[in-house]
PDB file as gemmi writes it, atoms N, CA and C in Angstrom:
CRYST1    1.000    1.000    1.000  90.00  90.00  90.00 P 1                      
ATOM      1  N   UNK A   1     -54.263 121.187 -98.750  1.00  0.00           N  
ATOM      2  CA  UNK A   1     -55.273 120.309 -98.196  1.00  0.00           C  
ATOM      3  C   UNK A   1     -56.601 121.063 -98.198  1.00  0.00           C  
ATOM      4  N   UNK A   2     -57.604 120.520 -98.517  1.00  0.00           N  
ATOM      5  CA  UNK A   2     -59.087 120.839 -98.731  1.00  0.00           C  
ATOM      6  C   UNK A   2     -59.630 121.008 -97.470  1.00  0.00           C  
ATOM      7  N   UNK A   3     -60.920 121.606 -97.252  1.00  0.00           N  
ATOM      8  CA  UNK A   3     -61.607 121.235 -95.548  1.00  0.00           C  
ATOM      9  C   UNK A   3     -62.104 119.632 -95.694  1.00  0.00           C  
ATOM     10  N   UNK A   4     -61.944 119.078 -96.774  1.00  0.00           N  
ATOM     11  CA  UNK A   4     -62.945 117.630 -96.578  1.00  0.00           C  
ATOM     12  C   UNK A   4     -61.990 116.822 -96.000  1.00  0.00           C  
ATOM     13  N   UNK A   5     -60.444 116.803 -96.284  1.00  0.00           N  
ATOM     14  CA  UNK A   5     -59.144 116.272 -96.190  1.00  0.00           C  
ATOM     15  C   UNK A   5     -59.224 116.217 -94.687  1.00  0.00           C  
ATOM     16  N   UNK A   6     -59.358 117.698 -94.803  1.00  0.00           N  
ATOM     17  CA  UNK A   6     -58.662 118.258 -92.896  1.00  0.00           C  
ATOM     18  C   UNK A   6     -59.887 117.359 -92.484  1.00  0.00           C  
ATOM     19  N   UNK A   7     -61.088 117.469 -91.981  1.00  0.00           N  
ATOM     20  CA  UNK A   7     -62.114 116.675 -91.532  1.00  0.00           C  
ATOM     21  C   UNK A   7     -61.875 115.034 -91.983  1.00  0.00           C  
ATOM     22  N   UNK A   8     -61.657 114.737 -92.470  1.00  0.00           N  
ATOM     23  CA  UNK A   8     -61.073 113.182 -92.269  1.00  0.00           C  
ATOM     24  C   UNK A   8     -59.965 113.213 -91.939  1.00  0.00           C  
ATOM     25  N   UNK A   9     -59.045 113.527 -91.459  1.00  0.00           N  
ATOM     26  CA  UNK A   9     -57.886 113.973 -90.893  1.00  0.00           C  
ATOM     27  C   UNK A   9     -57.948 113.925 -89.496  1.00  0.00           C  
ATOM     28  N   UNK A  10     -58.981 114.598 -88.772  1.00  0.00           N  
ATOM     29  CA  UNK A  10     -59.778 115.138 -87.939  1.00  0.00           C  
ATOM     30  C   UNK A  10     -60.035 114.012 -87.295  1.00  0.00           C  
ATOM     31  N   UNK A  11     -60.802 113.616 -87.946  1.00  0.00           N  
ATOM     32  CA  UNK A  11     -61.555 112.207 -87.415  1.00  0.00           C  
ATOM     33  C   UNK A  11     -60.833 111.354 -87.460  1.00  0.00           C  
ATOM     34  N   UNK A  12     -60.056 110.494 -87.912  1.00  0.00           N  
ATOM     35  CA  UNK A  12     -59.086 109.659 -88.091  1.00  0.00           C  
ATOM     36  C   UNK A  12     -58.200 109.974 -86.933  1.00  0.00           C  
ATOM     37  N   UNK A  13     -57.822 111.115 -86.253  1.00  0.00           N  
ATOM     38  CA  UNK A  13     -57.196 111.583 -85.289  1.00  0.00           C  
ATOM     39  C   UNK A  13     -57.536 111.250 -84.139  1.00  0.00           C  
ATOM     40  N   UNK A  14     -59.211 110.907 -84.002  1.00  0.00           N  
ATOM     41  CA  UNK A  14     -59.949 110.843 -82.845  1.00  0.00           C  
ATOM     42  C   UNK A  14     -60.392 112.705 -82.446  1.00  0.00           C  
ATOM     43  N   UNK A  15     -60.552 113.833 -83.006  1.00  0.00           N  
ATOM     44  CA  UNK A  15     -60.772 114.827 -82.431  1.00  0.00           C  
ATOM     45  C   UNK A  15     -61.759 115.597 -83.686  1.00  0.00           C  
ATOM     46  N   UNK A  16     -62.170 116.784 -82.093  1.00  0.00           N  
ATOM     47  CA  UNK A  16     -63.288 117.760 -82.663  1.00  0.00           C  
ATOM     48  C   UNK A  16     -62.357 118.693 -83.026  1.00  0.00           C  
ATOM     49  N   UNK A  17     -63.409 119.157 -84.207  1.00  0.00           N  
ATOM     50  CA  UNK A  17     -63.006 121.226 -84.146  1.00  0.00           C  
ATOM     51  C   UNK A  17     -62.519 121.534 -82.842  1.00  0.00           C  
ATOM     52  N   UNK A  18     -63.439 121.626 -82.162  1.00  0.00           N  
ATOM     53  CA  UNK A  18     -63.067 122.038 -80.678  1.00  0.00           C  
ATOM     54  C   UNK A  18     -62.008 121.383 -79.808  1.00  0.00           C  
ATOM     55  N   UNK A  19     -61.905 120.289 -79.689  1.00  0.00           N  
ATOM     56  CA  UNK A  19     -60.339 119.735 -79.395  1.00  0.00           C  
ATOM     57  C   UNK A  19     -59.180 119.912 -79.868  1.00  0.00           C  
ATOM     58  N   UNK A  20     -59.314 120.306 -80.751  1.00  0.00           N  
ATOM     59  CA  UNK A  20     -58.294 120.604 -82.524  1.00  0.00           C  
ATOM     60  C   UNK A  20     -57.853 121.828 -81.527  1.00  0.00           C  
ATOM     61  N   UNK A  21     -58.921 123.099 -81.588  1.00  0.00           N  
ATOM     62  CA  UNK A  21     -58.907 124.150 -81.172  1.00  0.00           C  
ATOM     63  C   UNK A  21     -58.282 124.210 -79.647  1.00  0.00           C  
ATOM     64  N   UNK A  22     -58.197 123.724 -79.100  1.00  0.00           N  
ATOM     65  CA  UNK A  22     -58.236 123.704 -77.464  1.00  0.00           C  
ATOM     66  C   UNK A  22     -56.549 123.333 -77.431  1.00  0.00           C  
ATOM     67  N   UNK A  23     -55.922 122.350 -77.910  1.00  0.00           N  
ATOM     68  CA  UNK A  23     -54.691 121.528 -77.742  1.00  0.00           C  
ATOM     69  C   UNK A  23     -54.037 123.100 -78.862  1.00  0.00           C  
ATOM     70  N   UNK A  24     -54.441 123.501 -79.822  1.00  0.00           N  
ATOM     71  CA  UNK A  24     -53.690 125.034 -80.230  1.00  0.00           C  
ATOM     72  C   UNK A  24     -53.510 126.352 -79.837  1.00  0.00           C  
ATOM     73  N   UNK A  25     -54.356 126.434 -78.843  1.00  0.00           N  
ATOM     74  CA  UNK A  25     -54.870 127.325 -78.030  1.00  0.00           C  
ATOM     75  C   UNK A  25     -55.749 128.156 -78.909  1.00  0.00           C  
ATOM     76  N   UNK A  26     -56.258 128.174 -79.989  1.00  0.00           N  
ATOM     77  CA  UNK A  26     -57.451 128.882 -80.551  1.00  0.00           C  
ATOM     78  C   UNK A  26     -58.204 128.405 -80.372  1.00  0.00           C  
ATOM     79  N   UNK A  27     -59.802 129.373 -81.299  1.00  0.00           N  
ATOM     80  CA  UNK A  27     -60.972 129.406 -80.571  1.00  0.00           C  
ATOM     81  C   UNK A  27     -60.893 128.131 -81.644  1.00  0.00           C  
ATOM     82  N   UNK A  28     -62.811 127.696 -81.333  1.00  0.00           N  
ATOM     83  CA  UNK A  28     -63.508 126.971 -82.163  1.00  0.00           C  
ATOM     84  C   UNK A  28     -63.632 127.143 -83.654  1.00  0.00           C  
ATOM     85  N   UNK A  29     -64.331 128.894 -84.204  1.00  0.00           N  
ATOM     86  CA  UNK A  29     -64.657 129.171 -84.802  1.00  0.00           C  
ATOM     87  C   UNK A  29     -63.195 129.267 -85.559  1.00  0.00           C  
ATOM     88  N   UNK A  30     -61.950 129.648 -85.215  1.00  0.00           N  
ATOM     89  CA  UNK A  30     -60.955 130.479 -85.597  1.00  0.00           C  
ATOM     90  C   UNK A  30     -60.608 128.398 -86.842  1.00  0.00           C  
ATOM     91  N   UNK A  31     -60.777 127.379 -86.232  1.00  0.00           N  
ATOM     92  CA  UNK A  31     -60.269 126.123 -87.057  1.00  0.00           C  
ATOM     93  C   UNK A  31     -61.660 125.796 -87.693  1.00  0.00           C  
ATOM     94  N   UNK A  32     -63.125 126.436 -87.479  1.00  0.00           N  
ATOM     95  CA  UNK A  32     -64.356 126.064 -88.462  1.00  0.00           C  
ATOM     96  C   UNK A  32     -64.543 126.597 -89.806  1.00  0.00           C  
ATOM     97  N   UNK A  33     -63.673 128.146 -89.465  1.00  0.00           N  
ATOM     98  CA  UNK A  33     -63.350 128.818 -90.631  1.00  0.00           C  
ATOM     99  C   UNK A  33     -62.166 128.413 -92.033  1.00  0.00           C  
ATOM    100  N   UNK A  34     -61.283 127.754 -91.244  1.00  0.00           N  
ATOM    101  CA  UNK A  34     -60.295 127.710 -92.413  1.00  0.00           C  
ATOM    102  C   UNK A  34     -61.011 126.356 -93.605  1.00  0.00           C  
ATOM    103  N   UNK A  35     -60.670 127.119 -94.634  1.00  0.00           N  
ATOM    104  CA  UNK A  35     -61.137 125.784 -95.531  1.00  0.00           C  
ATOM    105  C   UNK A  35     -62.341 126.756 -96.248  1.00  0.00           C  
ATOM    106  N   UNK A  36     -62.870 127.565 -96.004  1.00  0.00           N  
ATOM    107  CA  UNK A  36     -63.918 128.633 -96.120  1.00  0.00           C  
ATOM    108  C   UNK A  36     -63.327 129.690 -96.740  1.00  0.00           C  
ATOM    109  N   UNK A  37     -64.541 130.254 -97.981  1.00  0.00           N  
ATOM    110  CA  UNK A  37     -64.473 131.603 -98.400  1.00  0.00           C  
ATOM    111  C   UNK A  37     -63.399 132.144 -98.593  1.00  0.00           C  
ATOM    112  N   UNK A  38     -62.311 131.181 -99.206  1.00  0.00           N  
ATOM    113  CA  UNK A  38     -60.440 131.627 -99.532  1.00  0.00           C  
ATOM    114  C   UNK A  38     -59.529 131.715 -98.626  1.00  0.00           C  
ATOM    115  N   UNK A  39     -60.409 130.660 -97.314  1.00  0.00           N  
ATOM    116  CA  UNK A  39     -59.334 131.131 -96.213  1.00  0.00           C  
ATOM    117  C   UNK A  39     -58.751 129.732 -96.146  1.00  0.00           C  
ATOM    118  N   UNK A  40     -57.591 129.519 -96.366  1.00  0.00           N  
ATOM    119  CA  UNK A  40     -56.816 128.755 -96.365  1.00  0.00           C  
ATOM    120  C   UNK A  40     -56.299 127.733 -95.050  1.00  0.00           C  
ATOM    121  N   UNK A  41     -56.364 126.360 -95.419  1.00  0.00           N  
ATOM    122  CA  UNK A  41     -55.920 125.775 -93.961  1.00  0.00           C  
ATOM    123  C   UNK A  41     -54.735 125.531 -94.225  1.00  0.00           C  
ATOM    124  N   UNK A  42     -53.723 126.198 -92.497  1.00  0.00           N  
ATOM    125  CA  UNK A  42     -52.300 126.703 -92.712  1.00  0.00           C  
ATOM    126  C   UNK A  42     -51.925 125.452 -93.167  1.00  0.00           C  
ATOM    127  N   UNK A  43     -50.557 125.428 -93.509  1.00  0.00           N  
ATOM    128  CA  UNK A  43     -49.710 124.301 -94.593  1.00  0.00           C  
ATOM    129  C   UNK A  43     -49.503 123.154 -93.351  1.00  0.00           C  
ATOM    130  N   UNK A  44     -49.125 123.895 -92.258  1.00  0.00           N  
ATOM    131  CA  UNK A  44     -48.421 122.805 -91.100  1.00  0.00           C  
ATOM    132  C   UNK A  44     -49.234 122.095 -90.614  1.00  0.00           C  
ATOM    133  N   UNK A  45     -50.908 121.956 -90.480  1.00  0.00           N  
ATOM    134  CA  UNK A  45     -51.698 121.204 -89.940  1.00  0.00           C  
ATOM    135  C   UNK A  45     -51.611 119.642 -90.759  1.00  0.00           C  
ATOM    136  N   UNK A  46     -51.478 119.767 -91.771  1.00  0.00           N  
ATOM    137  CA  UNK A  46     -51.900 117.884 -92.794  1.00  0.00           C  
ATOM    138  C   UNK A  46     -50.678 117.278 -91.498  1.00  0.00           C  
ATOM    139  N   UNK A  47     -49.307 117.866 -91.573  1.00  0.00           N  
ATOM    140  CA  UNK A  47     -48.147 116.765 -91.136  1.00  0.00           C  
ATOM    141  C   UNK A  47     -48.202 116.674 -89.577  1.00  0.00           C  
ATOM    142  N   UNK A  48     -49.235 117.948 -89.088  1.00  0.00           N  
ATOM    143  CA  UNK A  48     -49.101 118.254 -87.657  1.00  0.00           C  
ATOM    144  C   UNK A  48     -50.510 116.674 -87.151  1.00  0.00           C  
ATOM    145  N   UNK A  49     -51.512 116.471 -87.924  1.00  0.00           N  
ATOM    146  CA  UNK A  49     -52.698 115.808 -88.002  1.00  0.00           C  
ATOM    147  C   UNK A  49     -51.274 114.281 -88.286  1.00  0.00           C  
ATOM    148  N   UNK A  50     -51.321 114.211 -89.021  1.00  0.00           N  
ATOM    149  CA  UNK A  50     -49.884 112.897 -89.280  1.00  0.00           C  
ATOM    150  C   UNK A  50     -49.876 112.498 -88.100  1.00  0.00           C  
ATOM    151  N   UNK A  51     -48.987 113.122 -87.293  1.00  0.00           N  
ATOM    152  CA  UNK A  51     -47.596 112.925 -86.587  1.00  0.00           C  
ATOM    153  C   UNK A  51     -48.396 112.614 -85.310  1.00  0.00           C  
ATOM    154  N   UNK A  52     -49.496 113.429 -85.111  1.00  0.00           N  
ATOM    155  CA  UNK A  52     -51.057 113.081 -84.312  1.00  0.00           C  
ATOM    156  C   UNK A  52     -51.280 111.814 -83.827  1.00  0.00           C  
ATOM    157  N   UNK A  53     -51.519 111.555 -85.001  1.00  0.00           N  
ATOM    158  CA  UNK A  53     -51.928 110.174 -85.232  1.00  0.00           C  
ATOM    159  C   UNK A  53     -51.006 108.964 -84.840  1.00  0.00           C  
ATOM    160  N   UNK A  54     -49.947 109.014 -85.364  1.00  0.00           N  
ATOM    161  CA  UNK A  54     -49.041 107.844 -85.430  1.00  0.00           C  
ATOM    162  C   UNK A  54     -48.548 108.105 -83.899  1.00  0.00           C  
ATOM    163  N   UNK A  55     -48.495 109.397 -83.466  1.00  0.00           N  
ATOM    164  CA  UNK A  55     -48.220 109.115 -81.716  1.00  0.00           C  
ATOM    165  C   UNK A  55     -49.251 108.596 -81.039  1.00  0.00           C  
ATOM    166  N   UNK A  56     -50.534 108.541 -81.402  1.00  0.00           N  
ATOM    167  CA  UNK A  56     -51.799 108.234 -80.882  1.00  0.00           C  
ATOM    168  C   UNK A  56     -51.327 106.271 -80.466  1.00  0.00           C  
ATOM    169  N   UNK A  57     -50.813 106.198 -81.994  1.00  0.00           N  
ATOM    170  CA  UNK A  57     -50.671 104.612 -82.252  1.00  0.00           C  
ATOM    171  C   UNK A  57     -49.449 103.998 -81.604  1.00  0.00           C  
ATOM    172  N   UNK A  58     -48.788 104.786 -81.038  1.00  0.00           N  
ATOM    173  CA  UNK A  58     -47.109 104.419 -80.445  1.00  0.00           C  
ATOM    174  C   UNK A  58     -47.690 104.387 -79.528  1.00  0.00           C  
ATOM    175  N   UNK A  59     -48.422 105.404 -78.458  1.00  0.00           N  
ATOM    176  CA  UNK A  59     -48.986 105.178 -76.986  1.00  0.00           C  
ATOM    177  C   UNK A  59     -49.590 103.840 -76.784  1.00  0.00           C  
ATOM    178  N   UNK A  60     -50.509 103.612 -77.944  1.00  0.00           N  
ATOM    179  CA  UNK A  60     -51.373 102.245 -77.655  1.00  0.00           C  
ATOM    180  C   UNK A  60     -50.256 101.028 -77.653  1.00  0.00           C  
ATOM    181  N   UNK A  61     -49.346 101.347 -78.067  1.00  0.00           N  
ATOM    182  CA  UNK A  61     -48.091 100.247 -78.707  1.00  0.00           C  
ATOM    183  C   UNK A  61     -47.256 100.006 -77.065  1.00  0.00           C  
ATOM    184  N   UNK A  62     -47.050 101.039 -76.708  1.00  0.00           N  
ATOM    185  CA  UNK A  62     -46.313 101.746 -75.391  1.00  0.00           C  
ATOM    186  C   UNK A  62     -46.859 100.723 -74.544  1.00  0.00           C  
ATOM    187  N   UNK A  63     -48.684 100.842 -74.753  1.00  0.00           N  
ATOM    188  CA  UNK A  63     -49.515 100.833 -73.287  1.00  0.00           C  
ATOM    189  C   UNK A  63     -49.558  99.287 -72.888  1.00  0.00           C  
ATOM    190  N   UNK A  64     -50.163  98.566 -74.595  1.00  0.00           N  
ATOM    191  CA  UNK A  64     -49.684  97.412 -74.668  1.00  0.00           C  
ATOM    192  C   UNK A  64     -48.653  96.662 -73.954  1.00  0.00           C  
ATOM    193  N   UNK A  65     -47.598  96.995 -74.339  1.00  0.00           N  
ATOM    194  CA  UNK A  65     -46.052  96.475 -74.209  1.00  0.00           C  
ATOM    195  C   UNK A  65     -46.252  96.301 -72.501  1.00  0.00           C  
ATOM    196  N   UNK A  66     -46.362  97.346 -72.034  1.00  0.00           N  
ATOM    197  CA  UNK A  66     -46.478  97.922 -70.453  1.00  0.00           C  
ATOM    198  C   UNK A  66     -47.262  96.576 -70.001  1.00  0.00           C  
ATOM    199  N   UNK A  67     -48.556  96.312 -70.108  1.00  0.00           N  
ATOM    200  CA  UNK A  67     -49.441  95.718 -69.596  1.00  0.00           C  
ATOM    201  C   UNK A  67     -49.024  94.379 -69.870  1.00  0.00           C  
ATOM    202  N   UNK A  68     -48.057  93.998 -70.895  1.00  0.00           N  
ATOM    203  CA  UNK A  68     -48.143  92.500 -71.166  1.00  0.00           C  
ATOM    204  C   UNK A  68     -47.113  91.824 -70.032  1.00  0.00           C  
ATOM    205  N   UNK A  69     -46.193  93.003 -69.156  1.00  0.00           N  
ATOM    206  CA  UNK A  69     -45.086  92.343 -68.516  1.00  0.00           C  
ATOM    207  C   UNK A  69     -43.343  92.182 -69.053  1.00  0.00           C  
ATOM    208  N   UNK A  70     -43.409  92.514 -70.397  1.00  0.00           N  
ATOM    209  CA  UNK A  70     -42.797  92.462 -71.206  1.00  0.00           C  
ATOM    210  C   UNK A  70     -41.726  92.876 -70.657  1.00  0.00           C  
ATOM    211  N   UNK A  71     -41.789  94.406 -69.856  1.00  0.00           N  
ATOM    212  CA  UNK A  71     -40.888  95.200 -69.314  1.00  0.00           C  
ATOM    213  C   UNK A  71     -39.827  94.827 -67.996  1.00  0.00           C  
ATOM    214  N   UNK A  72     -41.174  94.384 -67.167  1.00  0.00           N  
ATOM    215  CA  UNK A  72     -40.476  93.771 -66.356  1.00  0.00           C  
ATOM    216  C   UNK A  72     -39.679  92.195 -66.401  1.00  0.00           C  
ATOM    217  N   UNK A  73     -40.185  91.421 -67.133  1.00  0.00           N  
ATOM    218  CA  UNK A  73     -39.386  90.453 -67.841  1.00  0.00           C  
ATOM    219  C   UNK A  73     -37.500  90.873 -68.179  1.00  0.00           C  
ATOM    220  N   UNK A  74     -37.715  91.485 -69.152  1.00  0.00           N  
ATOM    221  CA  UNK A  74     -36.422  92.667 -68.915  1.00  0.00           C  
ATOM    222  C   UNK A  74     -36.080  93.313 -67.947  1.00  0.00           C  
ATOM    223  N   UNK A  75     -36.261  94.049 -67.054  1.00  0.00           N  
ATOM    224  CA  UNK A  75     -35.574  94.377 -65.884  1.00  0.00           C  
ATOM    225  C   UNK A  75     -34.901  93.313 -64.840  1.00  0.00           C  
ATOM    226  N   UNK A  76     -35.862  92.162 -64.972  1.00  0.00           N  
ATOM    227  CA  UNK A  76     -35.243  91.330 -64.125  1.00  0.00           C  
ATOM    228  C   UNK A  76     -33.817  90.634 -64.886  1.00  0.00           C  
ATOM    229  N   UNK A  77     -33.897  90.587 -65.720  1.00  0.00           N  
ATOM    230  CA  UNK A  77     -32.794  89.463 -66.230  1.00  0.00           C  
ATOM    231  C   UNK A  77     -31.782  90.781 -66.352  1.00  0.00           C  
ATOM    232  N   UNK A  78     -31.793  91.822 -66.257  1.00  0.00           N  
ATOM    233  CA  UNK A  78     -30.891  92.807 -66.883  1.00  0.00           C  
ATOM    234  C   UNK A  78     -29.782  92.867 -65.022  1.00  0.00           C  
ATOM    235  N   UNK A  79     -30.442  92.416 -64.218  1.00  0.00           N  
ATOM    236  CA  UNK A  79     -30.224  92.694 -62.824  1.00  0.00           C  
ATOM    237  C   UNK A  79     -29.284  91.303 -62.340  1.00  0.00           C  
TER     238      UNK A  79                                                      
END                                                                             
């Protein structure tokens, strides 16, 4: 993966360098660098940025579901 990849990756994620950085416990600079001057961005970030994402989209799915009643609809009849 390229730095242009990872940065739409990034964004598509909803996050900064610095959020990126913060949820890995590295610095800022340590995720501004990769992609730079032969330094390689590690292999595990593209599927780690993925998997990001699509949990991003299950929560909203989750939060949904939650709010529509849906749940409790089911609990009652299960009783």
């Amino acid at each position: 993966m390229d730095k242009y990849a990872f940065n739409d990756l990034l964004k598509t994620a909803g996050l900064s360098k610095k959020e990126f950085a913060e949820i890995l416990g590295t610095t800022g600079g340590t995720i501004s660098n990769w992609g730079n001057e032969g330094r390689e961005i590690p292999y595990w970030v593209e599927s780690w940025l993925h998997l990001y994402i699509e949990n991003q989209h299950c929560k909203k799915i989750k939060e949904a579901i939650s709010k529509s009643g849906v749940c409790d609809l089911m609990d009652k009849k299960s009783k």
